[in-house]
N, C-alpha and C positions, 0 to 999 in steps of 0.2 A: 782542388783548392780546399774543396771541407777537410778532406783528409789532414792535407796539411797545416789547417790549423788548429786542429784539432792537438794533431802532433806536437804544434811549438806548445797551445797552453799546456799541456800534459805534461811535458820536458822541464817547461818552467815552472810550474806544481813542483814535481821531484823535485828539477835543482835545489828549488828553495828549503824542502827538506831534506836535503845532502842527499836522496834516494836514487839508485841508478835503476834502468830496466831496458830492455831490448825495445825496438820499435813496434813489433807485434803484441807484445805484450803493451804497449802502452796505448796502442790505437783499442784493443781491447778491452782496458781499463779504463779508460778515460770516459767519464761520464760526462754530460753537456756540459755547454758552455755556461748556461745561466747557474745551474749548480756548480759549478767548480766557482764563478764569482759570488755567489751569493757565501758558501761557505767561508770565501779567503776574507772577506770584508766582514762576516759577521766575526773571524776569529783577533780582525786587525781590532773590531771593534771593543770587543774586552780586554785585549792586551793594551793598547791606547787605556781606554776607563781605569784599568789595573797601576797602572804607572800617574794616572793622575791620581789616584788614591793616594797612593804612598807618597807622592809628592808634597800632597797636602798635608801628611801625615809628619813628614820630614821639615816641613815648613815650621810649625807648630812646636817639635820637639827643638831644633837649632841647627841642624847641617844643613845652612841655605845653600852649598854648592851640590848637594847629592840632592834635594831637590828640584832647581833647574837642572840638571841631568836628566833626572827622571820625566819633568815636561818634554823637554827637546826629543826626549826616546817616544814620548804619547804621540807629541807633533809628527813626528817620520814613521809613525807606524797610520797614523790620518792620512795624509797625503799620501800616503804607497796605497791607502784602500783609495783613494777620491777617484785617482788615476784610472783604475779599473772599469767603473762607470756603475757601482752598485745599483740597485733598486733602489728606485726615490727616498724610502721610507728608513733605509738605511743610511744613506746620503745626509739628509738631512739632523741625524743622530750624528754622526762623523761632524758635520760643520757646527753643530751645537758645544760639542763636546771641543772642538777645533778652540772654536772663542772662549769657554771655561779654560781651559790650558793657558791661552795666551793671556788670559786675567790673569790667572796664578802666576805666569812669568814676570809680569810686572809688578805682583806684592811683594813677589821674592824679590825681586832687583832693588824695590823700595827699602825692605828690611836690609838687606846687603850693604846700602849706604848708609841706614839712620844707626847701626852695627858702628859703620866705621867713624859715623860723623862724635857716637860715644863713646869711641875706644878710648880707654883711659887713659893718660898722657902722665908724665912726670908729674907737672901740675895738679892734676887731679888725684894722684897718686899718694902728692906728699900733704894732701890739704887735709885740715881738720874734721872732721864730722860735724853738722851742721843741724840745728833743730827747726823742729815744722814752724813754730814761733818763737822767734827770737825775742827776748826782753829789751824795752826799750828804757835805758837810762837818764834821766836830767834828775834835778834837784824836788823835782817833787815826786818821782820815786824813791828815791834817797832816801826824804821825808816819814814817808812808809817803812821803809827797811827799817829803820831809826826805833818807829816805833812798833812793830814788830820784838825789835828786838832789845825793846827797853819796855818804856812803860805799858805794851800792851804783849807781854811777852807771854802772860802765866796765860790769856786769853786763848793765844795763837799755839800755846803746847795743846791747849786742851781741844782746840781743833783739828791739830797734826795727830792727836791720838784719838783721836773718834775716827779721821780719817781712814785708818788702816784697816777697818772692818769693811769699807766701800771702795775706796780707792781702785781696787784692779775691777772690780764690776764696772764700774764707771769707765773706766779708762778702756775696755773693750768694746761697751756699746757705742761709746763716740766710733772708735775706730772701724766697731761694725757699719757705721753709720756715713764711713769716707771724711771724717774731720782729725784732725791732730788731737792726740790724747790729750797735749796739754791743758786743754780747755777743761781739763779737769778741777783745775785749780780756780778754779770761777764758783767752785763749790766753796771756797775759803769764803770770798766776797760775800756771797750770799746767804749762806744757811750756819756755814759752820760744820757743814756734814750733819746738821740736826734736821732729820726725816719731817719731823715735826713741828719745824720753825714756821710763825707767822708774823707777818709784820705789819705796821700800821694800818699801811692800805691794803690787809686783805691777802696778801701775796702768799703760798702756800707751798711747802715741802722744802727740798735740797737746792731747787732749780728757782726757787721762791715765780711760782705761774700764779698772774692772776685769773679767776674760774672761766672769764672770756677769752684769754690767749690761750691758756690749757686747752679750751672746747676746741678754735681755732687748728690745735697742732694733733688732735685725736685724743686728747684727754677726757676720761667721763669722771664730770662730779655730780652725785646725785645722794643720794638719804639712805645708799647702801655702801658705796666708796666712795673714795677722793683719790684717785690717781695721780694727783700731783705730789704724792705723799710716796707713791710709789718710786726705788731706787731706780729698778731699770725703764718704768714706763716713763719719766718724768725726764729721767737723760734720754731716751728717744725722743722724746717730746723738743727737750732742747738743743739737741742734734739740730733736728729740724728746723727748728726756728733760726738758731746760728749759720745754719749754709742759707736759708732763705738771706738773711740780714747779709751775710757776703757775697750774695750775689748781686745785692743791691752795690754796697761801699766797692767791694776787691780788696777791703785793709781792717785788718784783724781791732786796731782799735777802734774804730767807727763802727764795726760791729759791734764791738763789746759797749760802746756807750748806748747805742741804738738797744742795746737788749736791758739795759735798765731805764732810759728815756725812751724810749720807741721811735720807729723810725722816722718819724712825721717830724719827733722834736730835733732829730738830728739833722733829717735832709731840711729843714727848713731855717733853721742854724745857717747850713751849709748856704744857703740862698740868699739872706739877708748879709753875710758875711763878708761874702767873696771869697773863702779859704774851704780845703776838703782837708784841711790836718789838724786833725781831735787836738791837736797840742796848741792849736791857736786858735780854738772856739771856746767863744763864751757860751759856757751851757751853764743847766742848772748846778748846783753846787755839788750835790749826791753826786753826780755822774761825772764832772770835774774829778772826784776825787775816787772815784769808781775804778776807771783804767790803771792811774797809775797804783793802788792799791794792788791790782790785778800783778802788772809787772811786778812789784816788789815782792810778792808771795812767789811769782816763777822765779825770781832772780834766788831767792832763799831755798827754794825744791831742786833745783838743778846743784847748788851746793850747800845741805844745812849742817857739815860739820863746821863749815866756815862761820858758820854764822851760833855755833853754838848751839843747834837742835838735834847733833846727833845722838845724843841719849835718849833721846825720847822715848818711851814706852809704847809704842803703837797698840791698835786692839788688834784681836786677830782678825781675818779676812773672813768676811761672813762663806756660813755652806750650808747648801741645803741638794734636799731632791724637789722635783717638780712632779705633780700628781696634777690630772685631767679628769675633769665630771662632767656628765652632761647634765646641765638642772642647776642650780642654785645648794651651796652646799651648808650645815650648819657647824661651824669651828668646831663647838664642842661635841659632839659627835667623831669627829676628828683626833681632836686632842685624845678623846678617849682610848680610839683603835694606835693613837702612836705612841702613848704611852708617854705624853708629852700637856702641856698646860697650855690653856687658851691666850695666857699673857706671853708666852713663848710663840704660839702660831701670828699671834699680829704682831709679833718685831718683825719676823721674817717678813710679814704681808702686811705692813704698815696703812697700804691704804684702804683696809678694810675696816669702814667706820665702826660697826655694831660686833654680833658675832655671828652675822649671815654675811656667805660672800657668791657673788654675782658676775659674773663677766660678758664678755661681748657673743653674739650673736647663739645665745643658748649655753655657750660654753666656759666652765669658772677651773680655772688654773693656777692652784695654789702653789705655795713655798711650804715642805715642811722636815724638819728639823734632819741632819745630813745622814743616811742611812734608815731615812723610817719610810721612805716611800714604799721601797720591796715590803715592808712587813706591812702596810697598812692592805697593799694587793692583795695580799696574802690572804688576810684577814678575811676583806671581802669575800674573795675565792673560796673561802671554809665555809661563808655565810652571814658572815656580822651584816648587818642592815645599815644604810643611813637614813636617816628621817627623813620625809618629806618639810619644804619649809614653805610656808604662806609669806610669799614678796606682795607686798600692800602698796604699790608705787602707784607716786601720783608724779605729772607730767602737767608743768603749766607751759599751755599755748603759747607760743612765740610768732610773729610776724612773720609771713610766708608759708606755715604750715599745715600742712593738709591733714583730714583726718585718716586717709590710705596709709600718709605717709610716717603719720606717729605707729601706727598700727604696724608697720611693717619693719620700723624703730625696734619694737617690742618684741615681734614676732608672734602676735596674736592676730585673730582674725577680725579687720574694720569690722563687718558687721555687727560685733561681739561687743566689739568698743562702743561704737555709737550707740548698742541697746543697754549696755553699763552705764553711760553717761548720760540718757535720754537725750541722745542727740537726734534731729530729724529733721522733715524740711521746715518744719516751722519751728523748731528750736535748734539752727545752725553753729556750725562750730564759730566760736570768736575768741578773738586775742585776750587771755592774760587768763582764760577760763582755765582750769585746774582738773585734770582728768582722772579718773581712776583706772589702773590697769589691770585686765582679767587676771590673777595670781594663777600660777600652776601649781597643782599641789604633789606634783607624781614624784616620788625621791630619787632623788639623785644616781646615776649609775658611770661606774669609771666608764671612760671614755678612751678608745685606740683610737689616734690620729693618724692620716696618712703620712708619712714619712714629707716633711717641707713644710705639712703646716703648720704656717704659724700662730695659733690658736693654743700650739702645744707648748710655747712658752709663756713664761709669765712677762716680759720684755716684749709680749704683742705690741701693738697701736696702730689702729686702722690710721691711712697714711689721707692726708689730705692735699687736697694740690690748691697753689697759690699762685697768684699771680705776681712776676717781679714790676715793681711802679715804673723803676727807673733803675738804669745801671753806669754805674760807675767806674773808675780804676784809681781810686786815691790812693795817695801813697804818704802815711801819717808818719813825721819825723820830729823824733823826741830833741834833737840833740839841738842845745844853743836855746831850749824854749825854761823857761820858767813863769813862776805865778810870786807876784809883789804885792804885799797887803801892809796899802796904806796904814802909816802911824798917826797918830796925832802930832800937830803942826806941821806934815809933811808936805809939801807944794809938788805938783807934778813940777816944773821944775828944778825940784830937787833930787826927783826921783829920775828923770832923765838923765841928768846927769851923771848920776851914780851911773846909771847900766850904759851911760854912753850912746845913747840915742838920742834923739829930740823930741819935742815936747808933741811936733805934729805925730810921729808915727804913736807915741804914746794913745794918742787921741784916735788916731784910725784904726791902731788894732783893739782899743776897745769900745770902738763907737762912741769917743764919748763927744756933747756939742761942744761943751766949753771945756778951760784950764782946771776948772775947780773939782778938787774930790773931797769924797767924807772919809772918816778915817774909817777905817775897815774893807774898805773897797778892795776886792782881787783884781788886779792890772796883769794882763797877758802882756808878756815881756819876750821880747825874740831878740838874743843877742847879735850883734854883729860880725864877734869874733868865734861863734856859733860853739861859744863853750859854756857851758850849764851851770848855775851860778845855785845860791842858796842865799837869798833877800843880798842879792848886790858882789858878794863874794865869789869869785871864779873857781872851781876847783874841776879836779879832772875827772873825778870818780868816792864816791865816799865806802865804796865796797873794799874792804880790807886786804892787803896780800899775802898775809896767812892768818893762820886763825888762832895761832898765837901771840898775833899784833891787836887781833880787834877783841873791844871792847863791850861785850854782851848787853850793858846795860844802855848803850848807846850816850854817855855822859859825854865824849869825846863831840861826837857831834852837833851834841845839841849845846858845849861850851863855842863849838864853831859859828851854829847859827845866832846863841847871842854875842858871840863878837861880831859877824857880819853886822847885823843890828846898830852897833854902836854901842853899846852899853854892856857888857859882858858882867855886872853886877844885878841888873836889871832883869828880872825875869816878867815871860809875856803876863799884860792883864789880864786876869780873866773878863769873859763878855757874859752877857746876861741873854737868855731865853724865858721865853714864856710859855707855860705846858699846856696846849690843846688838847681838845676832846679827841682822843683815841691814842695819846700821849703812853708811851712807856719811858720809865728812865732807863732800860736795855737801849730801846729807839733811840734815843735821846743822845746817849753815850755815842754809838756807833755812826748814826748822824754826824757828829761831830769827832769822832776821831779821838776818845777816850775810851776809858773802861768805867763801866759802873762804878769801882770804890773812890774812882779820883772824883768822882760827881758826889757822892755819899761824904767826902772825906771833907770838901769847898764851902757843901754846903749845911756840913754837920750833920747829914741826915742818918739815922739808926736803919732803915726798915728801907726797902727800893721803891715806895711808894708814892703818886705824887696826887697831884688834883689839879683841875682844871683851871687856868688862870695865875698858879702858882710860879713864882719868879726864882728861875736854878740859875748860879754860877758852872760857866763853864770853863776850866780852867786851859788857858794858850799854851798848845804846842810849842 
């Protein structure tokens, strides 16, 4: 009986590898039974593991049917070892590897159908190409286009041509960042592409961040830079803020108002309301006129021959190389080895306030001018020196903050701190107190980074995590909405009429208790016949169908909106403002949807200069 089974495994051994031998020679050769299983299963075992390799590998590349092949081949080469009865420890390898197989066969069967459920159809075939944000049209982006493209025209070239120095930087960190490039054009609204714009309240750089939402999104402003000043840390910065705000809405324009009102003023808009579409809330007036400006600058970049801006002279695309120091570095030391000027190194590095520059955790990552990076190496490697720099930072205490935790902020040693500061148990750390930091004085030395880190770009920003309040899925719809600004002698019943609503929804959509309005009042208008009007008049589109029809100066339109009006001789009155403390007449202008010379022009003034209390004419739209 042993004999003979010894004989069948030995026989079945060979068959399996096509091998013949006589019976004496096989009872001879035949090695035991545990050995002959233990070999057949450990051989089944890497042939199985082998084919789920590749399977995965096939998965990954796109031949999902040569991938389930290759599972089903792991599968029949498992189950022919299970059969045999290996050793436990082998066993257990075979049914592990069993269940990974049959995982991969059902990702592959997944991808197989989400393959077919995408396969391209006619339809999909013959449709047009489609943008990540689409421009939303009614009469009060029209409005915009209008003036764009009339009287705030010489404004908007001089924007479109600052733009071209920034533009593809910008438009890659968004995209770095998972957001539509288009939100590039948010730089129009806000700065004008000026690095260095500030505005009333404080608001700073391209992205205009105030110093608390900057800190908020990893920005540092301190007495050495202003990061919100910076090209690429300042569009990471508002990367970040804008996916935060649309994780909140789900709709691009509540975001976008939410990022000049905040969110607070939006979601709480949205509460008192009853409505989540930006086109029927009453918000403050800036952020009213915020989005659709927004749209009317993407409606004009997606075609600006149509609109008369294809001449424009762009600037060229900023270049540079990027250089890495450990230590704090001084410009002009810099400028010297590149052979380049200190007014030249801070264009490129905008947010470096003085001529010492500083960065996040030990490590400062300059811009400098395109091909001098190699020769400043260079340099160094021959032996040029950089200076040591004395950083004299002071650090006022904040609410929650430890003295470990400033210290390790800095990268100095608490100890060190608190005996700089005389701090101790009986003169303990407290709020609003003003610290002084140990300065390093050791000079600078270029710096190899590991290959990923990002410390080695100047587009860093330690990333910070936020909590979403509340989420939403609005879905904001321009079309059939307009904005009504009461005249003198006008009756909401007069103005009902005109848009062909009544007098109650007048009053619901803009809260109001009674009939009575003042003139100047903006009344949120939602047509019925859901076509987009300009003060009472229907039309279907005021964007041109070639660009040999429209009219650059925008007179066409705005002879439209004073016949809607009624009086097509009558031009708007101008309104009156009173200039507060922190007042600019730029602010002033742009507030209101002018250009400084038409302000200069109303109100006779030589110089852009104003004073507090002082009464400007602002001339109507």
């Amino acid at each position: 009986m042993i004999r003979i089974k010894h004989l069948a495994l030995a026989v079945a051994g060979i068959l399996t590898l096509g091998g013949f031998a006589s019976a004496d020679e096989v009872i001879l050769a035949t090695p035991s039974r545990a050995a002959v299983r233990d070999s057949s299963s450990t051989k089944a075992l890497e042939l199985a593991a082998a084919d789920y390799q590749a399977a995965w590998k096939l998965r990954q590349t796109g031949p999902l049917d040569e991938a389930e092949e290759r599972c089903q081949s792991a599968l029949s080469r498992i189950e022919a070892a299970i059969v045999t009865h290996p050793p436990l420890s082998e066993r257990l390898d075979l049914v592990a590897l069993r269940g990974r197989v049959q995982r991969l066969i059902g990702d592959v069967r997944k991808d197989r159908l989400e393959v077919a459920r995408n396969e391209p159809d006619d339809q999909l075939l013959n449709a047009p190409a489609t943008e990540p944000i689409e421009p939303q049209w009614n009469a009060q982006v029209a409005k915009w286009v209008d003036f764009f493209c009339g009287a705030g025209r010489s404004t908007f070239e001089r924007w479109l041509k600052r733009s071209g120095r920034y533009m593809e930087l910008f438009r890659a960190a968004l995209q770095k960042e998972g957001l539509p490039p288009d939100l590039v054009h948010l730089v129009f609204v806000e700065s004008g592409f000026n690095m260095h714009a500030r505005s009333v309240s404080a608001a700073v750089g391209p992205w205009q961040f105030l110093r608390s939402t900057g800190r908020l999104f990893g920005l540092t402003v301190n007495q050495w830079v202003d990061e919100r000043k910076d090209p690429e840390k300042s569009t990471v910065a508002a990367a970040r803020y804008l996916k935060h705000l649309y994780a909140i809405f789900g709709d691009w324009p509540l975001a976008l108002a939410s990022y000049n009102a905040g969110e607070g003023t939006v979601l709480r808009a949205i509460k008192r309301q009853g409505t989540d579409n930006y086109w029927d809330l009453k918000l403050p007036r800036q952020t009213e006129d915020y989005v659709p400006q927004f749209m009317a600058i993407l409606a004009i970049s997606r075609d600006p021959s149509r609109y008369g801006f294809d001449a424009v002279d762009l600037d060229d695309p900023v270049a540079f190389d990027e250089v890495a120091f450990k230590g704090a570095v001084d410009l002009r030391a810099i400028a010297k080895l590149t052979d380049c000027t200190v007014p030249e190194l801070k264009e490129l590095n905008p947010a470096i306030v003085g001529s010492t520059a500083t960065g996040h955790d030990g490590v400062t990552t300059l811009r400098v001018p395109d091909g001098k990076g190699e020769t400043l190496m260079e340099k160094i490697q021959e032996g040029a020196k950089l200076p040591a720099v004395n950083l004299t930072v002071r650090h006022r205490v904040r609410r929650g903050e430890t003295l470990q935790g400033i210290a390790n902020k800095y990268h100095v040693s608490g100890r060190q701190l608190a005996a700089s500061n005389g701090i101790s148990a009986k003169a303990p750390l407290r709020i609003g107190a003003t610290l002084k930091i140990p300065a390093s004085h050791e000079p600078p030395t270029p710096l190899v980074l590991a290959p990923g880190d990002p410390r080695g770009s100047t587009a860093y920003v330690p990333s910070r995590n936020r909590g979403v309040p509340v989420s939403m899925n609005a879905n904001s719809e321009a079309e059939g909405r307009t904005v009504h600004t009461v005249k003198r002698g006008q009756t909401l019943g007069q103005i009902a009429t005109q848009y062909g609503v009544t007098i109650d929804d007048l009053k619901r959509w803009n809260r109001l208790k009674t009939a009575s309005v003042r003139r100047g009042t903006r009344l949120k208008i939602r047509m019925p016949s859901g076509m987009p009007t300009i003060d009472g008049a229907a039309v279907t589109s005021t964007v041109p169908a070639t660009s040999a029809s429209y009219d650059p100066t925008g007179a066409a339109l705005l002879a439209n909106m004073e016949a809607a009006a009624g009086d097509p001789q009558k031009p708007a009155r101008p309104k009156t403002v009173v200039v507060k403390r922190g007042d600019t007449l730029t602010g002033i202008a742009r507030e209101h949807g002018v250009t400084v010379k038409d302000l200069q022009k109303v109100n006779g003034m030589r110089s852009s200069r104003v004073l507090v209390g002082q009464k400007l004419k602002v001339p109507g739209l």
